[in-house]
NUFI-11863 format. One line per field, with one value per atom (N, C-alpha, C, O, CB): atom name; x, y, z; residue in one letter. Coordinates in Angstrom, 3 decimals, decimal comma, always signed. Glycine has a CB too. Example, Ala and Ser with C-alpha at 12.3 -4.5 7.8 and 13.67 -1.06 7.14 Angstrom:
BEGIN
name [N_CA_C_O_CB_N_CA_C_O_CB]
xx [+13,190_+12,300_+13,200_+14,236_+11,308_+12,850_+13,670_+12,900_+13,409_+14,084]
yy [-5,690_-4,500_-3,300_-3,319_-4,473_-2,250_-1,060_+0,030_+1,138_-0,598]
zz [+7,800_+7,800_+7,800_+8,465_+9,046_+7,080_+7,140_+7,870_+8,039_+5,725]
resn [a_a_a_a_a_s_s_s_s_s]
end
This chain:
BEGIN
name [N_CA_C_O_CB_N_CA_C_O_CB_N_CA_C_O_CB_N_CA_C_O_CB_N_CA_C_O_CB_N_CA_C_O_CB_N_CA_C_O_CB_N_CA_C_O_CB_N_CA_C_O_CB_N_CA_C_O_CB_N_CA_C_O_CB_N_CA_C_O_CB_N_CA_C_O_CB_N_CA_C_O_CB_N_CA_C_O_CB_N_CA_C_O_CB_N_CA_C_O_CB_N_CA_C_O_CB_N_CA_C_O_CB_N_CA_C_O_CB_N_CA_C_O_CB_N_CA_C_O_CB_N_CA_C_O_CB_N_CA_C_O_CB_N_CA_C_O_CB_N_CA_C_O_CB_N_CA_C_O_CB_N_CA_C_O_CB_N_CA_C_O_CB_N_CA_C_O_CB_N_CA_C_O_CB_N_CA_C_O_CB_N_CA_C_O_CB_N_CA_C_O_CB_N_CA_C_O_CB_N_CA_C_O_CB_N_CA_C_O_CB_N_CA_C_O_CB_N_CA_C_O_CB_N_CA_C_O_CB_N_CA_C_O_CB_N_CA_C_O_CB_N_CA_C_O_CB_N_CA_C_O_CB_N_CA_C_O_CB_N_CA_C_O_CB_N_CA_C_O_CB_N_CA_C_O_CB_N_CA_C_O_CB_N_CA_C_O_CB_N_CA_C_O_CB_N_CA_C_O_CB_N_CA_C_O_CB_N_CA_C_O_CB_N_CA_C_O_CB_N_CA_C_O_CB_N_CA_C_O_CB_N_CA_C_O_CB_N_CA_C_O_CB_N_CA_C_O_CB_N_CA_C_O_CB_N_CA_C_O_CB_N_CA_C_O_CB_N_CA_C_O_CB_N_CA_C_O_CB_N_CA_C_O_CB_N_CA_C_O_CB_N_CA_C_O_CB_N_CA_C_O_CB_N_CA_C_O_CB_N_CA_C_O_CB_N_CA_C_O_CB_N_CA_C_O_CB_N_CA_C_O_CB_N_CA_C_O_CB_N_CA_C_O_CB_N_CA_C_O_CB_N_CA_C_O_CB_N_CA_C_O_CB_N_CA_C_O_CB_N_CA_C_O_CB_N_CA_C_O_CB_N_CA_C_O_CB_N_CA_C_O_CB_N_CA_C_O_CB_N_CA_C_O_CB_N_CA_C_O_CB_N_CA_C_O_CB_N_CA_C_O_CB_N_CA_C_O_CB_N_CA_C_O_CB]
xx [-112,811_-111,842_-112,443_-113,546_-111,362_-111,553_-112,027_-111,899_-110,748_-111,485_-112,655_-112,629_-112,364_-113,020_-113,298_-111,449_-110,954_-112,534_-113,383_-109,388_-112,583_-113,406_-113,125_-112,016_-113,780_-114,232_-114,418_-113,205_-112,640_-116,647_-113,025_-112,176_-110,835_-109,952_-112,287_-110,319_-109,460_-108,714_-107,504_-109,333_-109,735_-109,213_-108,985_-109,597_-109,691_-107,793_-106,748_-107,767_-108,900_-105,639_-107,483_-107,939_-107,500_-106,270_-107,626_-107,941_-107,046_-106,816_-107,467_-108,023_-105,315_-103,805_-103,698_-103,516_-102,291_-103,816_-103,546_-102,754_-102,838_-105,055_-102,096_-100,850_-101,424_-100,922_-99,637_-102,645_-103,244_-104,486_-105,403_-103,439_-104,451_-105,412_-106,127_-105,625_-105,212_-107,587_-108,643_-110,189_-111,185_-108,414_-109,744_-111,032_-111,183_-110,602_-111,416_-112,142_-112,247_-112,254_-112,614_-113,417_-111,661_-112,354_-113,523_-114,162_-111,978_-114,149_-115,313_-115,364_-114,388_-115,340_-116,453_-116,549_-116,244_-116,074_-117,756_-116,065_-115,901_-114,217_-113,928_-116,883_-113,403_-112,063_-111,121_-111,690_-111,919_-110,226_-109,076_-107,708_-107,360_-109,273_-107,141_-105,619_-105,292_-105,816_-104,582_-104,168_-104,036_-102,785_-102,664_-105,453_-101,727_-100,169_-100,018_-100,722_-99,225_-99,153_-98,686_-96,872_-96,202_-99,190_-96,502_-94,473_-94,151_-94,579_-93,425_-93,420_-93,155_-91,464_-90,557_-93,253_-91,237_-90,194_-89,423_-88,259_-90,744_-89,933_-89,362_-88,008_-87,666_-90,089_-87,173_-85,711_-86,076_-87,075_-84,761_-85,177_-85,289_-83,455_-83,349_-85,808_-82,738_-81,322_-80,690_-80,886_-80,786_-80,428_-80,061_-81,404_-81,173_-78,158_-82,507_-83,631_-84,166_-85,121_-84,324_-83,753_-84,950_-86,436_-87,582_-84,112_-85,843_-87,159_-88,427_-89,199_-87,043_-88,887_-90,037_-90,104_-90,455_-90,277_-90,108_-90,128_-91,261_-92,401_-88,409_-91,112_-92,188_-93,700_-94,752_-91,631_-93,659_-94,750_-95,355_-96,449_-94,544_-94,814_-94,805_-95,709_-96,895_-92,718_-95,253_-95,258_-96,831_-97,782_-93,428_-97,227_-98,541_-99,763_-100,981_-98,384_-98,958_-99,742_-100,681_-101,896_-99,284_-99,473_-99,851_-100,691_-101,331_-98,916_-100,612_-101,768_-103,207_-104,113_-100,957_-103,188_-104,113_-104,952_-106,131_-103,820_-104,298_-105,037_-105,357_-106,507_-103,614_-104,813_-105,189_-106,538_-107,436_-103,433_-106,316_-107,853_-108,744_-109,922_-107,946_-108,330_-109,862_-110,723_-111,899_-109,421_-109,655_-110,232_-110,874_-111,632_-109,214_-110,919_-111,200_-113,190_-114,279_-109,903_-112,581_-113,939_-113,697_-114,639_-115,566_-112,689_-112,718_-112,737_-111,858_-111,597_-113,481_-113,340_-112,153_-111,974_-113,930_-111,132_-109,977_-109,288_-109,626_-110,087_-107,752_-106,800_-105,943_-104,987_-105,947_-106,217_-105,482_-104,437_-104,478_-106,598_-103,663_-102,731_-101,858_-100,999_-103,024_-101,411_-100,285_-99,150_-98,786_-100,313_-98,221_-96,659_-95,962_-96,534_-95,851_-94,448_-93,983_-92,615_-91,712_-94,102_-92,529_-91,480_-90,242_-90,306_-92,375_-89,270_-88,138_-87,677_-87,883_-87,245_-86,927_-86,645_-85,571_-85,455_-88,085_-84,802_-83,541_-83,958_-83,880_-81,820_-84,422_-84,612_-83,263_-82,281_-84,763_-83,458_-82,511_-81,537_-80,524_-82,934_-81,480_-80,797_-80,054_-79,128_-81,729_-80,390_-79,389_-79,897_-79,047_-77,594_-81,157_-82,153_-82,991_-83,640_-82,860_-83,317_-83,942_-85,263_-85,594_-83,436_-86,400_-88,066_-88,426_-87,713_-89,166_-89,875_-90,507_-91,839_-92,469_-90,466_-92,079_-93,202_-94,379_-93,827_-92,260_-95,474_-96,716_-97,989_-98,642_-97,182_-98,224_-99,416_-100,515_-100,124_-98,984_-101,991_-102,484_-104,077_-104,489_-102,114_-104,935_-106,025_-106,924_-106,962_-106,265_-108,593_-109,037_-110,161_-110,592_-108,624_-111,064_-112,525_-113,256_-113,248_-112,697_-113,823_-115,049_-116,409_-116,453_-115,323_-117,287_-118,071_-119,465_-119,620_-117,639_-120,803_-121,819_-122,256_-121,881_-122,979_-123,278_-124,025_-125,163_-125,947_-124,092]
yy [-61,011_-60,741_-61,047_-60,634_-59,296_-61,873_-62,084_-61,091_-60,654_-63,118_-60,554_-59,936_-60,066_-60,940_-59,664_-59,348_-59,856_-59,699_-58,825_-58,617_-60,786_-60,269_-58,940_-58,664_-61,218_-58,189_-56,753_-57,229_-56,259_-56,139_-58,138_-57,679_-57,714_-57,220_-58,888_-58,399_-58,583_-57,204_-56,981_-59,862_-56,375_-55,272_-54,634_-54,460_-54,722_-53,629_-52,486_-51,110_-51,037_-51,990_-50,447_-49,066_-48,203_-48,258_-48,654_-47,312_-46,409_-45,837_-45,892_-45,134_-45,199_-44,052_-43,151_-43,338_-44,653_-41,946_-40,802_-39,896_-39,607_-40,017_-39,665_-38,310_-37,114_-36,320_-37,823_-36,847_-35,590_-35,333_-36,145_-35,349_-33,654_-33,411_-33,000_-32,209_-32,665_-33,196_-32,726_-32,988_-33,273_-32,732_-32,680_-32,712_-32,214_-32,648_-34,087_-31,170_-30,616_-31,457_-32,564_-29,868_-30,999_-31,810_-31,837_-30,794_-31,649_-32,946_-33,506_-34,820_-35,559_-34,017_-34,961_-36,131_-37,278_-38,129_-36,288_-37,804_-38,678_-39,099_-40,067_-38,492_-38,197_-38,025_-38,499_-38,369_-36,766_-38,861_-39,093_-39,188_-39,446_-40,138_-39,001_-39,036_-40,404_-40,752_-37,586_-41,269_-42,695_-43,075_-43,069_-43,937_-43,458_-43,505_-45,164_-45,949_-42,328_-45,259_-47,156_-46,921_-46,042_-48,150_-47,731_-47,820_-48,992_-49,988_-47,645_-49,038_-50,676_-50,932_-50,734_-50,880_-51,204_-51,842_-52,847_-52,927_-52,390_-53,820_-54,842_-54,828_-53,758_-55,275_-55,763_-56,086_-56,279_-56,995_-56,873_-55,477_-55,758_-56,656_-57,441_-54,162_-56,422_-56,041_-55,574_-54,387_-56,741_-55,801_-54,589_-54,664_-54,329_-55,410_-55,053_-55,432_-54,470_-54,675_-56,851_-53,505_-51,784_-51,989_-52,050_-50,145_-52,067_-51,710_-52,090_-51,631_-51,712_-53,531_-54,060_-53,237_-54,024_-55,249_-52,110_-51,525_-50,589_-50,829_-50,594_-49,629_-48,904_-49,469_-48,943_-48,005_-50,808_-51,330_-51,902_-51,457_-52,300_-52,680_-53,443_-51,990_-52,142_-53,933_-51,197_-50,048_-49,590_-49,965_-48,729_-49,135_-48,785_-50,109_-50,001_-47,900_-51,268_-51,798_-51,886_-51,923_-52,396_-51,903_-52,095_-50,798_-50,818_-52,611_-49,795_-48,638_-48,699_-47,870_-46,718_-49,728_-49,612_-51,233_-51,505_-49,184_-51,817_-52,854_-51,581_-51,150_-54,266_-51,289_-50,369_-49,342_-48,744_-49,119_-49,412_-48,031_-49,051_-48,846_-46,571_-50,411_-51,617_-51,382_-51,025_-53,820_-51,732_-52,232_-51,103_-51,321_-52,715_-49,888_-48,583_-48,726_-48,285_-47,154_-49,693_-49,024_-47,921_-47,261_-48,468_-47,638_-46,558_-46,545_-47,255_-45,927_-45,947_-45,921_-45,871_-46,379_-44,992_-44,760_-44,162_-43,899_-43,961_-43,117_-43,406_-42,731_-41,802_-42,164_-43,687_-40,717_-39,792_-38,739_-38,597_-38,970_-38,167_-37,314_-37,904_-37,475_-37,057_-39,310_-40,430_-40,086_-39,881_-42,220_-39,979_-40,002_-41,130_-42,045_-38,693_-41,021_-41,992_-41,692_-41,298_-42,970_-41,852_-40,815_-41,829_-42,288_-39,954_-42,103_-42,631_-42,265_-41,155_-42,017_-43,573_-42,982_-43,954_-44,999_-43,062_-43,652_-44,394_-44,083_-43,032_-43,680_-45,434_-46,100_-45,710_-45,115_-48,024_-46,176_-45,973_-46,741_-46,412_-46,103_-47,701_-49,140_-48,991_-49,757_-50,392_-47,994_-47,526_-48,432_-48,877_-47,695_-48,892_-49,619_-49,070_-48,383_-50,827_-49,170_-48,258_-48,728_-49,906_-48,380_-47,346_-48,112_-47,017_-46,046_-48,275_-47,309_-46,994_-45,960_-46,437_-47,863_-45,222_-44,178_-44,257_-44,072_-42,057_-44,451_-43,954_-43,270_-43,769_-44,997_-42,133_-41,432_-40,985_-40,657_-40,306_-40,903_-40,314_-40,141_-40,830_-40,912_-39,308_-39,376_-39,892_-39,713_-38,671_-41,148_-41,626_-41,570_-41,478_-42,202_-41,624_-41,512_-42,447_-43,567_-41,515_-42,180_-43,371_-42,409_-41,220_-43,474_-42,807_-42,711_-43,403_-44,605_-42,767_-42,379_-43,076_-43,489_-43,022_-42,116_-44,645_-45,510_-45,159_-45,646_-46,990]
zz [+106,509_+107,520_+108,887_+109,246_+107,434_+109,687_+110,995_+112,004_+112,016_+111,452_+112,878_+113,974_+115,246_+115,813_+114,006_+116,018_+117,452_+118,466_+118,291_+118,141_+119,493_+120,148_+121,017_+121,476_+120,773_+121,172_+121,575_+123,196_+123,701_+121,889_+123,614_+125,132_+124,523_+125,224_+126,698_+122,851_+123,000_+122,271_+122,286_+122,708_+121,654_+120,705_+121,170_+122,224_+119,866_+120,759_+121,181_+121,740_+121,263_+119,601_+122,374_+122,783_+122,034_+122,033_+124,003_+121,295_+119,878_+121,566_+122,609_+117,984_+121,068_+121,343_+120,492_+119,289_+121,239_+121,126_+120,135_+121,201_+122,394_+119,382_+120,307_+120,862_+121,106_+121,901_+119,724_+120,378_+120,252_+120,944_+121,058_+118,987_+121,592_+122,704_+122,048_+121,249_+123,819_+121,919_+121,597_+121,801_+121,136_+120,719_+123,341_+124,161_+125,705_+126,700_+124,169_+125,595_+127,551_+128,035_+127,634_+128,347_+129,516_+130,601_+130,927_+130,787_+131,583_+131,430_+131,202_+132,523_+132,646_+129,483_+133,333_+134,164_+133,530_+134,402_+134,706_+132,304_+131,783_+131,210_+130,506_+130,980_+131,679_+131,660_+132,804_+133,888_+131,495_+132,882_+133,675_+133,178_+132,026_+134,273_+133,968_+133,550_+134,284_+135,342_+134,122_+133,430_+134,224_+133,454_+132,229_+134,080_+134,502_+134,365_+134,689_+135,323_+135,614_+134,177_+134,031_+134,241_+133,701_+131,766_+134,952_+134,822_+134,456_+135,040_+136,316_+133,524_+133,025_+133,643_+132,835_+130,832_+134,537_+135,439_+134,906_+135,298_+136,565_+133,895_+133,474_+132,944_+132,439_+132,711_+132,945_+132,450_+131,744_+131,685_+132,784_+130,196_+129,033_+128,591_+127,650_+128,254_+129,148_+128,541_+127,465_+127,204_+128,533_+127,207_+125,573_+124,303_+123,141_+124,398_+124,667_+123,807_+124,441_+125,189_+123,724_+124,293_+124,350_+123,632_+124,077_+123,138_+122,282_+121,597_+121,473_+120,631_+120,720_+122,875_+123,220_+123,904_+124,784_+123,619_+124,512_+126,174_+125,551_+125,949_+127,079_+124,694_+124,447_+123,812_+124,174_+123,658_+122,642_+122,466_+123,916_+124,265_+121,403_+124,599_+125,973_+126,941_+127,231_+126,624_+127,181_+128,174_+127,104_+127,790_+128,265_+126,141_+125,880_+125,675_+125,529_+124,580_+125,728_+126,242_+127,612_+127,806_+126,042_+128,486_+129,328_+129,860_+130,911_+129,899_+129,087_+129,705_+128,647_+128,725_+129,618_+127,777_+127,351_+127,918_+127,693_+125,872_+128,416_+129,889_+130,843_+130,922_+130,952_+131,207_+132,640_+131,925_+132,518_+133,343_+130,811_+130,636_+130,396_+130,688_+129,037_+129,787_+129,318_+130,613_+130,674_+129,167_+131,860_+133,241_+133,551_+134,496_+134,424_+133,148_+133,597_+133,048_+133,417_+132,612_+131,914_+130,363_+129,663_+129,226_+130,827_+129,500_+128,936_+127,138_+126,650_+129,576_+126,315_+124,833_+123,825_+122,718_+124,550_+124,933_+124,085_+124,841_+126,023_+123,259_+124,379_+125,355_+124,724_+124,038_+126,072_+124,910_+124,110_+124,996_+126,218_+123,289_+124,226_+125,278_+125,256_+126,027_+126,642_+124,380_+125,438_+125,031_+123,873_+125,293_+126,576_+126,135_+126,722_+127,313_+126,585_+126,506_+127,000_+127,478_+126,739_+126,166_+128,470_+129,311_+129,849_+130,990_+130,865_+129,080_+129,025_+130,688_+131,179_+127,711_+131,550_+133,142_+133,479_+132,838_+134,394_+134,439_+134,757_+136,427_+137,063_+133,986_+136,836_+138,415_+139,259_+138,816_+138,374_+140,527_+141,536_+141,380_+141,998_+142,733_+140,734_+140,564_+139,487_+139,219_+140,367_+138,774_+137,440_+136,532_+135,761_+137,563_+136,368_+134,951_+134,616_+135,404_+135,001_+133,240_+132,200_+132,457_+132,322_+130,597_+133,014_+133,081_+132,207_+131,950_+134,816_+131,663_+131,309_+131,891_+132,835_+130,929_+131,615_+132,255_+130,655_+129,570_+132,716_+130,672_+130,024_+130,680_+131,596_+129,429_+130,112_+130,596_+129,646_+128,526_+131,245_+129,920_+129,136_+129,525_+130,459_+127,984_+128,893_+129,180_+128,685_+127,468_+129,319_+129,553_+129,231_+129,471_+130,621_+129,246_+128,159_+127,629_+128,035_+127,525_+126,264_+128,796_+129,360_+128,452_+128,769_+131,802_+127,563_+127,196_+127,605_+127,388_+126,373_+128,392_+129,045_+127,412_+126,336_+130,232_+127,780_+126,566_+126,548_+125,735_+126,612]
resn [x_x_x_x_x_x_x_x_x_x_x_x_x_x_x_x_x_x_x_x_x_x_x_x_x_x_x_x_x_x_x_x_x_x_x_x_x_x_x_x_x_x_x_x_x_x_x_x_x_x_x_x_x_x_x_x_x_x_x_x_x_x_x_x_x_x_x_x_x_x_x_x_x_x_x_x_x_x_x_x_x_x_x_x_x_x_x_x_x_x_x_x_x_x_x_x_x_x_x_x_x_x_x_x_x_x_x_x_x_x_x_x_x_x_x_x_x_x_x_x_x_x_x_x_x_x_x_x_x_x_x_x_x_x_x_x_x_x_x_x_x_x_x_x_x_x_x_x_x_x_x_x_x_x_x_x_x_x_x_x_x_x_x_x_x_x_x_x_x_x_x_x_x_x_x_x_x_x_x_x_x_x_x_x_x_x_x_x_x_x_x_x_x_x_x_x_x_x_x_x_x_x_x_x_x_x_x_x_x_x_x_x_x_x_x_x_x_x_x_x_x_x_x_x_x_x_x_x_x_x_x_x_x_x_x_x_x_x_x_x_x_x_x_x_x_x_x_x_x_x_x_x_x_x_x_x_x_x_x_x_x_x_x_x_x_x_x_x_x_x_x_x_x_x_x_x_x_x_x_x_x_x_x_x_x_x_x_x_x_x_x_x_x_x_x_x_x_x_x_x_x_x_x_x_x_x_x_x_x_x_x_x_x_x_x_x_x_x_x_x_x_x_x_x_x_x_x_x_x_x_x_x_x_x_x_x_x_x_x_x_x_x_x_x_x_x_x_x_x_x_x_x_x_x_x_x_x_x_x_x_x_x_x_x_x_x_x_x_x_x_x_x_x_x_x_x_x_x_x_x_x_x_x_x_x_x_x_x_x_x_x_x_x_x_x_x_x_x_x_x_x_x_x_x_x_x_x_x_x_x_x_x_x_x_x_x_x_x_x_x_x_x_x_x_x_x_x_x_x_x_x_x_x_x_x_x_x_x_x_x_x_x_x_x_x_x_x_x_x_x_x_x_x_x_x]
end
């Protein structure tokens, strides 16, 4: 089996809290704004993506805590909210 290179592999997401706070923690939120039109159901894969770019750039190991918080803009269009907390582990 072939292997992705390490920049290109996913950040595990977990729903579940199980870990103090710790200097090595942060909380880090992403809004996915994009027009979908009636093609919803890219919005949530799309939207944890994009917070699991935002924790790569961070370094972070993991991201746990994550939700995903369904939102209706000023403009009356459906965005996306993701949040969660991320594990930077010293080496």
């Amino acid at each position: 089996m072939r292997s992705e290179p390490v920049e290109a592999q996913k950040i595990p997401l977990s729903t579940t809290d199980s870990i103090q706070e710790s200097p090595n923690t942060q909380i880090i939120t992403v809004m996915n704004r994009a027009y979908y039109g009636e093609c919803f159901s890219r919005q949530p894969d799309d939207t944890l993506d994009m917070l699991q770019e935002k924790a790569r750039t961070l370094g972070a190991k993991a991201v746990i805590g994550v939700r995903l918080v369904p939102m209706v803009d000023e403009r009356g269009i459906r965005v996306m909210m993701a949040y969660g907390t991320v594990i930077c582990l010293e080496d």
